[in-house]
Backbone bond lengths (Angstrom), bond angles and torsions (degrees), N, CA, C in turn:
res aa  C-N    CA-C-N  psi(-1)  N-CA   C-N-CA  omega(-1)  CA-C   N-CA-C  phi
1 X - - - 1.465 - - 1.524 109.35 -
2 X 1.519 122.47 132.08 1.066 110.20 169.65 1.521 126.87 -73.01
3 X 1.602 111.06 174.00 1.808 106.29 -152.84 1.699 91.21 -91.76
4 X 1.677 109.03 3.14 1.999 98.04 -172.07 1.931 85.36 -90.69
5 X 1.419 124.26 -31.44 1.262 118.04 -154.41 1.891 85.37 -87.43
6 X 1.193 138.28 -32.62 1.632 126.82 173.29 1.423 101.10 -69.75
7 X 1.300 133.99 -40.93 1.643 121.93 178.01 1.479 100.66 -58.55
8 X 1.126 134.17 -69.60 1.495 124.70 176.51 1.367 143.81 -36.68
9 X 1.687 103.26 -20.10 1.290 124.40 -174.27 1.747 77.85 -93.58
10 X 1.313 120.76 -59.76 1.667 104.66 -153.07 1.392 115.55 -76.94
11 X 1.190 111.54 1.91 1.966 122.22 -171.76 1.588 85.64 -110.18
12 X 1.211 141.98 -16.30 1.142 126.48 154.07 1.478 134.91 -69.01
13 X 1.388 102.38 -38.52 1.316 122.09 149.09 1.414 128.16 -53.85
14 X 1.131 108.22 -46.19 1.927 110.03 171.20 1.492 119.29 -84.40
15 X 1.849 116.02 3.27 0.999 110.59 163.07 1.529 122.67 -73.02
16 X 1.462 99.00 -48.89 1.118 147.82 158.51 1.677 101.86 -4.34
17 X 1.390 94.17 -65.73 1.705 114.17 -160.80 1.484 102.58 -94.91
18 X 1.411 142.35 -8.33 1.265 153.20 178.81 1.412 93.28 98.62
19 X 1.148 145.06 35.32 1.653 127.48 -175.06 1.381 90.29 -110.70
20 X 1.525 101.23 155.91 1.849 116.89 174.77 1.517 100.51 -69.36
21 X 1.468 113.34 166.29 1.506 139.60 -151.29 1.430 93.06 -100.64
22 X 0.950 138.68 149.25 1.830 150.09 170.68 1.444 100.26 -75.11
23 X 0.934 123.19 138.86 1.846 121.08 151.85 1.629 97.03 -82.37
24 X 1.486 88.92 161.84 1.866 100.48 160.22 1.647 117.59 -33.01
25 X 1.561 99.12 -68.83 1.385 100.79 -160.96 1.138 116.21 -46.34
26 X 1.292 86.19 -65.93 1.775 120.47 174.90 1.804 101.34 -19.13
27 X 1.147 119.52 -76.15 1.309 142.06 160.43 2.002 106.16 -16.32
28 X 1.058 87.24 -73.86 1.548 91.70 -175.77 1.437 117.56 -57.89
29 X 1.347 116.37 -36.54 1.566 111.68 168.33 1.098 123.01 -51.56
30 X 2.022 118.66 -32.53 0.837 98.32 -162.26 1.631 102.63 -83.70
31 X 1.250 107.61 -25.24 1.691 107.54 -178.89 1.431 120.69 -40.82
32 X 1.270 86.56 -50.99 1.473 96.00 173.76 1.471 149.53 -64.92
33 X 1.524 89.16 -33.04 1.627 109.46 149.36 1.536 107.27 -69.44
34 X 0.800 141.59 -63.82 1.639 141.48 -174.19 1.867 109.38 -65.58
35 X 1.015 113.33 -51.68 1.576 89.73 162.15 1.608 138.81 -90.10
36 X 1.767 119.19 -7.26 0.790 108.91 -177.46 1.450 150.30 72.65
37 X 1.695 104.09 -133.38 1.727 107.02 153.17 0.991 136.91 -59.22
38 X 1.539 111.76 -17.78 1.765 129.45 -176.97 1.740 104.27 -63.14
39 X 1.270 84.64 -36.48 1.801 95.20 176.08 1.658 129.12 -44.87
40 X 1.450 101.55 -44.26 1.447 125.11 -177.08 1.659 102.00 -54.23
41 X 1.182 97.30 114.01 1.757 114.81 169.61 1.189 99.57 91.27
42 X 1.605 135.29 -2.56 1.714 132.41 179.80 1.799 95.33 -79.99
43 X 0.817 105.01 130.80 2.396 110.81 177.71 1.594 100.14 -96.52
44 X 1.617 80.28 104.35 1.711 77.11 164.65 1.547 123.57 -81.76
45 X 1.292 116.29 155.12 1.724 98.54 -160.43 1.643 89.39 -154.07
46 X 1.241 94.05 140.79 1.462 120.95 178.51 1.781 117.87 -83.24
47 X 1.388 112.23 143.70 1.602 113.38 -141.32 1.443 93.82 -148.67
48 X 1.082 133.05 154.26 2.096 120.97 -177.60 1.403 75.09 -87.26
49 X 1.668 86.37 -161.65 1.317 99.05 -175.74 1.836 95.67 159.60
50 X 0.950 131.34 110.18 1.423 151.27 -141.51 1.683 102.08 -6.69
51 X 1.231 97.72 86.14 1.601 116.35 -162.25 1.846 136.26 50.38
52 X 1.325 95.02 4.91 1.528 117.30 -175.03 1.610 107.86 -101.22
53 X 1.547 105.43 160.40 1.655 97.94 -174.78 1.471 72.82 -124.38
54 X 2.110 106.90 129.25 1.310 138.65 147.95 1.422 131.58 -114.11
55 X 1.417 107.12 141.32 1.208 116.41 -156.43 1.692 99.61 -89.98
56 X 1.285 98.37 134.11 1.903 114.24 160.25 1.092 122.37 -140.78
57 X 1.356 117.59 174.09 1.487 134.52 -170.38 1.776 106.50 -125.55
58 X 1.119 114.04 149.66 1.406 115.55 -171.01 1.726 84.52 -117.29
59 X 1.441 115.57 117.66 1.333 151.65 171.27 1.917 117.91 -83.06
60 X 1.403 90.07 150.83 1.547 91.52 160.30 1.060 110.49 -121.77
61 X 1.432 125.25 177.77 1.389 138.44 -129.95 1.887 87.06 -81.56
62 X 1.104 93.89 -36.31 1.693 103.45 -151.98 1.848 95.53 -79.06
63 X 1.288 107.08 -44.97 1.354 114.45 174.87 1.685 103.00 -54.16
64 X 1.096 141.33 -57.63 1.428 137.91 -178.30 1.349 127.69 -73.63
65 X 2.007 98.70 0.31 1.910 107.60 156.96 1.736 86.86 -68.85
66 X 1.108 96.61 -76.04 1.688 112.12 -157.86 1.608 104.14 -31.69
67 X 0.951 135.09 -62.13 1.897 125.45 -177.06 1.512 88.11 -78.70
68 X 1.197 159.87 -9.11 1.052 121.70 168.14 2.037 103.95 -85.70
69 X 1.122 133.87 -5.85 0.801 97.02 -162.76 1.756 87.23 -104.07
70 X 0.968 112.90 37.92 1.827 121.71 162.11 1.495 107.54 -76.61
71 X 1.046 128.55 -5.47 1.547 137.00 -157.88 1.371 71.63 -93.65
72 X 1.947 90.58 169.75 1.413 122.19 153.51 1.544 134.05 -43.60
73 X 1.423 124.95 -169.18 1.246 101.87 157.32 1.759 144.76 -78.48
74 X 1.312 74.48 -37.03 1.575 110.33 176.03 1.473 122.16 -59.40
75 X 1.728 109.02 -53.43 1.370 128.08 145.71 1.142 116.83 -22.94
76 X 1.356 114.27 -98.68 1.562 138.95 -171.28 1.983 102.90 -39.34
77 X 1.064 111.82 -43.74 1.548 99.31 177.28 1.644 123.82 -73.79
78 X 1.206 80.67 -7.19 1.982 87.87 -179.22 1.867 102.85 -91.64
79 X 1.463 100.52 -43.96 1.525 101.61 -178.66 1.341 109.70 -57.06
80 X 2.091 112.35 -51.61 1.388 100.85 177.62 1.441 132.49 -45.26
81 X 1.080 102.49 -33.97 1.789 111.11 -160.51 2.020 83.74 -84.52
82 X 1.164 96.11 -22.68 1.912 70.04 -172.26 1.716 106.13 -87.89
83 X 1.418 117.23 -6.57 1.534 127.13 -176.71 2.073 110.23 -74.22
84 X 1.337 82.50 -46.96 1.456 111.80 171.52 1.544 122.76 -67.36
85 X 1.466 99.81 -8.85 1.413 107.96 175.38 1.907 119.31 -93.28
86 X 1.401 91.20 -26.45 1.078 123.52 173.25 1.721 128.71 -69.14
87 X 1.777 109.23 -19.11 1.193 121.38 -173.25 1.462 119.53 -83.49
88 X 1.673 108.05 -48.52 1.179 110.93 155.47 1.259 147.06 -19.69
89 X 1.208 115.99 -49.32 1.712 147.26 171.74 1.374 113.29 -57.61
90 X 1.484 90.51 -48.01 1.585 88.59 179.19 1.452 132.81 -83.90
91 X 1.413 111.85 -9.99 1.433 127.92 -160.48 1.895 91.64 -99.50
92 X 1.361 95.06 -44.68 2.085 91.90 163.01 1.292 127.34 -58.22
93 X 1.582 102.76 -45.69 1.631 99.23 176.09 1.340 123.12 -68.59
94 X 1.076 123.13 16.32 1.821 115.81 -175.69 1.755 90.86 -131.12
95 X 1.024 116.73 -3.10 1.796 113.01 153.48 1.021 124.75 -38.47
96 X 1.331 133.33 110.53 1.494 114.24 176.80 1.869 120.60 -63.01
97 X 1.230 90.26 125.23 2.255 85.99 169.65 1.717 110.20 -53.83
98 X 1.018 123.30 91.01 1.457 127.32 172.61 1.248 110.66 -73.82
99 X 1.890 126.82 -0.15 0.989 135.10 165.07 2.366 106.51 -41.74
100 X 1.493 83.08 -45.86 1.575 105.55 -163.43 1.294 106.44 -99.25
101 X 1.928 102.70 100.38 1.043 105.46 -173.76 1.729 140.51 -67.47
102 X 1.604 102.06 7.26 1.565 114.29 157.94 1.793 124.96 -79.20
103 X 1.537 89.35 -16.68 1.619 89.01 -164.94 1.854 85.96 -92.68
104 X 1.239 121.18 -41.13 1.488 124.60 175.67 1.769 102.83 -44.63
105 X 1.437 108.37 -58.38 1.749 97.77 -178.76 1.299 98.80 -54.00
106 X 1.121 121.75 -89.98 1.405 108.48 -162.66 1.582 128.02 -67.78
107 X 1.120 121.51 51.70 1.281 150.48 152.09 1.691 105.02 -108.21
108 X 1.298 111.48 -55.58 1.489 112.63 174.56 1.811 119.93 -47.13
109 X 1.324 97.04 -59.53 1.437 121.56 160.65 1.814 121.76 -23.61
110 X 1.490 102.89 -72.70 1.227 111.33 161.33 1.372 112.37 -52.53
111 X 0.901 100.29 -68.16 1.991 86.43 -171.88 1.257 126.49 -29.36
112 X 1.771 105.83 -64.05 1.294 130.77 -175.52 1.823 109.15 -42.20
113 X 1.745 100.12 -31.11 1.682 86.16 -156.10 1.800 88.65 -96.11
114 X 1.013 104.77 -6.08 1.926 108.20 -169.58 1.906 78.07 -61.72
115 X 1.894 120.39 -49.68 1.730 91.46 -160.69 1.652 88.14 -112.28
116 X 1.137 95.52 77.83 2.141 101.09 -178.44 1.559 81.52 -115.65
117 X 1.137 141.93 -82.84 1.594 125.30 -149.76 1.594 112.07 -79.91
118 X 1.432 112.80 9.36 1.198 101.68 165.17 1.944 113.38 -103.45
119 X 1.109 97.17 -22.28 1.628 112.83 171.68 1.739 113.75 -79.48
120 X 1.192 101.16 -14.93 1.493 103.46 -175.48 1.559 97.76 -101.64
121 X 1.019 147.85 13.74 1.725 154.34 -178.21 1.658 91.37 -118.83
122 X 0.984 99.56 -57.70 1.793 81.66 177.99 1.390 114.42 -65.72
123 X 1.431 133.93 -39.07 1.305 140.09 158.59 1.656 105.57 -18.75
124 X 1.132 67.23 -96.14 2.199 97.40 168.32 1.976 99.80 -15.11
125 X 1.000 119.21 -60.02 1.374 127.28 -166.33 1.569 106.44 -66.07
126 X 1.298 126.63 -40.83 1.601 132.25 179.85 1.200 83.04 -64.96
127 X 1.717 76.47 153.70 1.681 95.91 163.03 1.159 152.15 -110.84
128 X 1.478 126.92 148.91 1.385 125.98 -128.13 1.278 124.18 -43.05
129 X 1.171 121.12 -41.31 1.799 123.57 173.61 1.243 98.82 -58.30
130 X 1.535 151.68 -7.10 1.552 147.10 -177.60 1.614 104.57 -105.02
131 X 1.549 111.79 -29.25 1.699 92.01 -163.07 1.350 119.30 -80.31
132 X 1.342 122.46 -3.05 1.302 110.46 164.73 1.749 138.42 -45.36
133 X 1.731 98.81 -59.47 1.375 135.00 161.16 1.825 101.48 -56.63
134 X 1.148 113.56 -50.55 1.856 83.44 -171.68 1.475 106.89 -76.99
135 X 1.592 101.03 -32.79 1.588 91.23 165.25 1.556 135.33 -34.08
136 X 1.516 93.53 -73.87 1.599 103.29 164.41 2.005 112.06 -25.06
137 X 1.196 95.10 -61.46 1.762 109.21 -150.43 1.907 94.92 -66.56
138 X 1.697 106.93 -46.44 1.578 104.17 -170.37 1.570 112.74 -88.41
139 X 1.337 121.70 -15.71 1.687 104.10 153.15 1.096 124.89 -124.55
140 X 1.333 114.47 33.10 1.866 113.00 136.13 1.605 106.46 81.01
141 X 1.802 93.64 35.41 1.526 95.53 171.52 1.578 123.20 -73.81
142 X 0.869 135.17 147.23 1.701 124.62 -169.74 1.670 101.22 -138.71
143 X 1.150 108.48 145.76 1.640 136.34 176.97 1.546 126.47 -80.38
144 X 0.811 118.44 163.48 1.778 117.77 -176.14 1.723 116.06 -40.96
145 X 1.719 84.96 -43.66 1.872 77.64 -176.63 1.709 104.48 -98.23
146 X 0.902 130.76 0.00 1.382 125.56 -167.28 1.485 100.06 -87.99
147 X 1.500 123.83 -29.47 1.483 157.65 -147.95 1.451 93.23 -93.17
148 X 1.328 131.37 -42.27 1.564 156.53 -144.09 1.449 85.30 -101.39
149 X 1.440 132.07 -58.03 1.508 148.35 -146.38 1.008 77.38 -74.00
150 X 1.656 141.41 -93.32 1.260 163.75 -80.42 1.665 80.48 -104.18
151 X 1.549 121.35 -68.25 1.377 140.52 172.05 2.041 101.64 -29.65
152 X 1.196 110.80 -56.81 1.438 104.18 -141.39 1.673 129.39 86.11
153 X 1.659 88.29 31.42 1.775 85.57 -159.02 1.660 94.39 -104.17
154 X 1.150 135.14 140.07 1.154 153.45 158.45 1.869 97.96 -51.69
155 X 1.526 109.54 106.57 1.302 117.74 178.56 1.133 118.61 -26.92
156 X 1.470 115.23 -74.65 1.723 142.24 -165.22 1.387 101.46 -46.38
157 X 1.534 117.17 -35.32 1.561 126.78 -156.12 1.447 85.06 -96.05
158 X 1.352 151.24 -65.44 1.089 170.65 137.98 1.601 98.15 14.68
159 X 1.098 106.73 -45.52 2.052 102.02 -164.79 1.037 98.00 -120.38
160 X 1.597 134.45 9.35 1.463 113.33 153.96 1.761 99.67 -102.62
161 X 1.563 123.14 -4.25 1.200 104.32 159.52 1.993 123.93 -63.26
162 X 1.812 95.19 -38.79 1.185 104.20 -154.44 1.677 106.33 -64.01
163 X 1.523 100.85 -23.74 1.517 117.88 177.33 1.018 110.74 -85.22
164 X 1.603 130.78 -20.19 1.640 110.17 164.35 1.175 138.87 -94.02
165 X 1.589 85.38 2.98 1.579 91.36 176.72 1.626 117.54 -127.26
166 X 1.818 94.48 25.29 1.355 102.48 158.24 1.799 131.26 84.30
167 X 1.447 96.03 4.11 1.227 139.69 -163.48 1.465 114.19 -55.71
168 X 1.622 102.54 -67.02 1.478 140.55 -160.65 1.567 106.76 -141.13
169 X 0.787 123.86 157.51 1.617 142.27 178.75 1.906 113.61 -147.87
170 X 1.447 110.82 140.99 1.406 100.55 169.48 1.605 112.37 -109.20
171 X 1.076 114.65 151.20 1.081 121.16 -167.94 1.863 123.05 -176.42
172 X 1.730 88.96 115.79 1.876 105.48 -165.59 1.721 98.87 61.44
173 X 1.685 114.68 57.41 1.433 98.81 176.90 1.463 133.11 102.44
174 X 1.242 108.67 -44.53 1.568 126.98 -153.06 1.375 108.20 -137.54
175 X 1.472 99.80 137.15 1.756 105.87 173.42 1.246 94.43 -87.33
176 X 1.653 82.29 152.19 1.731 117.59 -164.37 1.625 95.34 -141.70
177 X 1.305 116.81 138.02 1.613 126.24 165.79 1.155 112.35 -123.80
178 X 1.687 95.13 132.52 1.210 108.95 -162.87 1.897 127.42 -56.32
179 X 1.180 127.36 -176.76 1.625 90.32 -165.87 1.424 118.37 -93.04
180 X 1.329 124.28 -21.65 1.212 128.40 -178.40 1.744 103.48 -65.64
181 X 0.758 129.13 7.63 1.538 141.59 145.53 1.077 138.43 -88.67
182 X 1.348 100.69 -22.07 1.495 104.16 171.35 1.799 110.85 -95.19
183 X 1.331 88.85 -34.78 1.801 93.50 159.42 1.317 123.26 -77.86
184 X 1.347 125.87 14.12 1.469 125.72 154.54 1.507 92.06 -105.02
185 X 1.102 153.48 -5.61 1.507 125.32 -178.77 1.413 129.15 89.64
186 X 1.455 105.15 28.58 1.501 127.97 -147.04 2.133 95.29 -116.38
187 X 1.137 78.42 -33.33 1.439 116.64 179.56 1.465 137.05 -90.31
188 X 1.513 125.87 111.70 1.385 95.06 149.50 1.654 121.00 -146.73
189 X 1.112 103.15 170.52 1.987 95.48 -160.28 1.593 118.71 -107.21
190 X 1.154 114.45 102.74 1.075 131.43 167.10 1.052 126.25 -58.18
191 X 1.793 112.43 97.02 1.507 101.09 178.32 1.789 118.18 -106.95
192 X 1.440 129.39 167.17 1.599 123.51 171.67 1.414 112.70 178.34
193 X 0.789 121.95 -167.75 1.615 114.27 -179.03 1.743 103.03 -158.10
194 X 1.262 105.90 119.66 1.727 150.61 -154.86 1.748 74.77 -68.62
195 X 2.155 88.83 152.50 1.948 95.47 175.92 1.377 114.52 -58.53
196 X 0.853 113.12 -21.78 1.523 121.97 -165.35 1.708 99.11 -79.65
197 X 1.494 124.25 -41.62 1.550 105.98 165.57 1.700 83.15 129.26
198 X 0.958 121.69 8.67 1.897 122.74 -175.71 2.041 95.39 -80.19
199 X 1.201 123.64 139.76 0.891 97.93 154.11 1.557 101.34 -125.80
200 X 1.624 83.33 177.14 2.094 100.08 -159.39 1.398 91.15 -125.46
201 X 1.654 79.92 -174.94 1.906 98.28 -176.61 1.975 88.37 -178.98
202 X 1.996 82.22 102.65 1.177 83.30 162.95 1.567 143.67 -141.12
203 X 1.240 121.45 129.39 1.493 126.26 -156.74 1.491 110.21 -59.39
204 X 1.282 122.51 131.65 1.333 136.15 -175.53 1.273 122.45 -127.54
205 X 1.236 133.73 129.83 1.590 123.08 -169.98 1.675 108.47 -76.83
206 X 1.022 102.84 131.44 1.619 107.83 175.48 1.707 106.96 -71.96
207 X 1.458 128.99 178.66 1.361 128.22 166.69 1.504 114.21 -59.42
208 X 1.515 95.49 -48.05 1.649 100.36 179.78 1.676 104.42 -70.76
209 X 1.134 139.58 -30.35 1.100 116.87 170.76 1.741 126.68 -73.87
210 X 1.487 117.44 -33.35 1.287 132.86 140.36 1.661 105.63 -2.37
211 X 1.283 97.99 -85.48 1.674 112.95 -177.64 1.331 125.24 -50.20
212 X 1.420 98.81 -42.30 1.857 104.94 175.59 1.774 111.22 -60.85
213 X 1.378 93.73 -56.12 1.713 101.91 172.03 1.150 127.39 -58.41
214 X 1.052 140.42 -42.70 1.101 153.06 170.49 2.235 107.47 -45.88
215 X 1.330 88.09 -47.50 1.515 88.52 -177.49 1.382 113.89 -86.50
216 X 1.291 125.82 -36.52 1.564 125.46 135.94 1.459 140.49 -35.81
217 X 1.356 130.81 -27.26 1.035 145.42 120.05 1.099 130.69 -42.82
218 X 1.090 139.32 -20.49 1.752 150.25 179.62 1.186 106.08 -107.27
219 X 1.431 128.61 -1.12 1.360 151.26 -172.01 1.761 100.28 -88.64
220 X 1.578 90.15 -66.17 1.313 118.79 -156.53 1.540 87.49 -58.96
221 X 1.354 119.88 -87.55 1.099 117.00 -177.02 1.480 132.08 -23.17
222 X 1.255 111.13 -41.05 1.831 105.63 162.66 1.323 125.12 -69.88
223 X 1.450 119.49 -12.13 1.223 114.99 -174.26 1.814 108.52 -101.01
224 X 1.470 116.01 -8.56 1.164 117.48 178.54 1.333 111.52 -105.84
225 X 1.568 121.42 4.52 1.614 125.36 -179.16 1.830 94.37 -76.43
């Protein structure tokens, strides 16, 4: 918050209460006395202001408890509650819209990889006939249609994108991606062999590939509307 929009909030407040109005300066000393070192690397920067150039500081939330609670008593409880009104807003707006199923993948994405190297050490530790499957299950690898789900993508439309743009391939059954995808990490390959004694190999989107597709797909779609 800037320090002209907290002088306004707190000279509103001290009108409020019968107390005199702050000037700028006045104002800024006190910031400055009250925050100090916090200051170091903050740019103070000059702004008009009914044809005059005044100086402010762009604050954080927490920095503009602290000089506000330099006020009175009376003051300071009106500023808090109006600082605090202000917090809310902000902690919603950086929500992702999961309305939009690209910003949802890669929201998914992130998550998944924040507990990927700690889920992948326990992986690592089972034993070998098991780590495929916990693999799969503890970093949130997903398959053609699960990939489609997550998307909102209409399958059919979904795998003649993935095939035109070179993505995925089928083959004996099973999608397969091609390799320079799997050597970006987009990818990963599931191998095992079915009760019956068949064995497979099957391509799975990693988180990071999740994310790539997803925005490539959101691509696609604008360019074919």
């Amino acid at each position: 918050m800037s320090t002209l929009k907290l002088r306004d909030l707190i000279n509103d407040a001290r009108a409020d209460a019968g107390e005199p109005r702050v000037r700028n300066d006045q104002f800024l000393a006190r910031v400055e006395d009250e925050l100090g070192d916090e200051l170091e690397g903050v740019q103070k920067y000059y702004t008009p202001f009914h044809g005059n150039q005044v100086a402010a500081y762009d604050l954080t939330l927490d920095q503009c408890v602290l000089v506000g609670m330099r006020e009175s008593k009376s003051v300071r409880r009106t500023v808090l509650a109006k600082l605090k009104s202000f917090e809310a807003p902000r902690v919603i707006a950086t929500l992702p819209d999961f309305t939009n199923p690209v910003v949802a993948a890669r929201a998914w994405a992130d998550e998944v990889e924040q507990k990927q190297v700690a889920q992948q050490a326990l992986a690592i530790a089972a034993p070998k006939a098991e780590f495929v499957d916990k693999y799969v299950e503890s970093t949130g690898l997903k398959g053609f249609r699960q990939t489609a789900k997550l998307l909102r993508a209409n399958e059919a439309r979904f795998r003649e994108f993935l095939l035109d743009k070179k993505i995925m391939y089928r083959m004996g059954g099973e999608w397969q991606a091609y390799q320079n995808h799997i050597d970006a990490g987009r990818f990963a390959v599931k191998t095992g062999t079915s009760d019956s004694g068949h064995a497979f190999n099957q391509a799975k989107f990693t988180p990071k590939g999740v994310t790539w597709v997803a925005g490539l797909w959101a691509q696609y779609n604008l360019e074919v509307q």
